[in-house]
C-alpha positions in Angstrom: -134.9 -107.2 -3.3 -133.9 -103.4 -4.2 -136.9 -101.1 -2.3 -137.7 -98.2 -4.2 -137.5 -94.9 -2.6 -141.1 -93.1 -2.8 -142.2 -90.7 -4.4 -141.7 -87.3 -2.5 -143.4 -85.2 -5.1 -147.0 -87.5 -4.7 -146.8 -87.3 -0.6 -148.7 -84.1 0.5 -146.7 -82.0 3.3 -148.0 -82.1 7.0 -149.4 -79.1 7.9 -147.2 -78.9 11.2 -144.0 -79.0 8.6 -145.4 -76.5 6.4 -146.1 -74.3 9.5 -142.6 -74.8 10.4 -141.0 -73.9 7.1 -143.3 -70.7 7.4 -142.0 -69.6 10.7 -138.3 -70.5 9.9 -138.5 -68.3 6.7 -140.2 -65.1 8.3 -137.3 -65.4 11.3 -134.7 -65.6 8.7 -136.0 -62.3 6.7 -136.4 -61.1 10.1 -133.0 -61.5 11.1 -131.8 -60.6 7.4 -133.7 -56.7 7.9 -132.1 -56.5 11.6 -129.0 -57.2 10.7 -129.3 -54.6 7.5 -131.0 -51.9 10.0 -128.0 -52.5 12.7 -125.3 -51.6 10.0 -127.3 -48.3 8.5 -127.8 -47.4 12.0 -123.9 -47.4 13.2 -122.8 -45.8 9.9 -125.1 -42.6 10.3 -124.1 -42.7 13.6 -120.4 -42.9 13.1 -120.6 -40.7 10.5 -121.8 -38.2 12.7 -118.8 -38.3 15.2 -116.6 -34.5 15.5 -113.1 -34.5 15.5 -111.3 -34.5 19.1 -110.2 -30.9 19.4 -106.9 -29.6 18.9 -104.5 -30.4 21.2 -101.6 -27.6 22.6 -98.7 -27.5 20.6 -96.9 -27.5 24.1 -97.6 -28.1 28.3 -95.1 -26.5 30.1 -94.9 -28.8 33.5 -92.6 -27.6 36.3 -89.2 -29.4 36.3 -89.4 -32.9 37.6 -92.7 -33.6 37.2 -93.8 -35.9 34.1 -97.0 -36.9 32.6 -98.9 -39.8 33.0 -102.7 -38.5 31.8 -104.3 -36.2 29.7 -107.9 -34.8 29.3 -109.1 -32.2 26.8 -111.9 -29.6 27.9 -113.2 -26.9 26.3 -110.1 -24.5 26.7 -108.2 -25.9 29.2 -106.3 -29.2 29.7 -105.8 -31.2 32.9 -103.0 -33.5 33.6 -102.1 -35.8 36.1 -98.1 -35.4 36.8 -95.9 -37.6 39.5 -92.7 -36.3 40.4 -90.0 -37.9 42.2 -91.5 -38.5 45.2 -94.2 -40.4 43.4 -96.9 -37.8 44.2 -99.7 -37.0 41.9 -100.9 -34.1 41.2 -103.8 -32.7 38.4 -102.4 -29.6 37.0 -105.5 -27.8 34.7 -104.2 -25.7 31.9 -105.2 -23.1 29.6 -105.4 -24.2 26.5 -104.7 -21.1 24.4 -101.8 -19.3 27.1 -100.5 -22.6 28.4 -100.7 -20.7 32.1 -101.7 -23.1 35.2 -105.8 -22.6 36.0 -105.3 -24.6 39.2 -103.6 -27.7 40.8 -105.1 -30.1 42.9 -103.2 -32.8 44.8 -104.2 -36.6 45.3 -103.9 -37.9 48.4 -101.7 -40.8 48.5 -102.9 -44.6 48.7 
């Protein structure tokens, strides 16, 4: 004997499910507008973002010392330089005559 599947369309849905179906649609348009809100948000932010400034066509280090950091300030850049003793040193330069501002030593480990 074959059973015969019943009909869905004549059963009326429990409220419990119906309250369910609700709640999973509202979180899913929530999710849809957060996601949509997150992407506008970091594309007027990004879009927003200066260019680094420009950097010196040249640092002139003392002989023997080479780089091994940069940072960019406004008109002056600092570097970090070891020689061959290993020391370190942070050598801040100006940015438009290239001329030392000031050196400062770190102390070894």
């Amino acid at each position: 004997m074959a059973r015969e599947a019943p009909d869905t369309e004549a059963l009326p849905e429990p409220p419990s499910l119906r309250r369910l179906r609700r709640l999973v649609t509202t979180l899913t348009v929530t999710l849809i507008v957060g996601v949509i809100t997150v992407v506008v948000l970091l594309v007027i932010r990004l879009a927003r973002i200066e260019p680094p400034p420009d950097l010196p066509a040249t640092v002139a280090l003392p002989s023997g010392e080479e780089a091994t950091a940069m940072t960019l300030g406004e008109g002056w850049v600092a570097v970090v330089t070891v020689d061959a003793e290993r020391r370190e040193r942070i050598r801040v330069i100006d940015a438009e005559t290239g001329a030392d501002r000031g050196v400062t030593e770190i102390a070894p480990r």
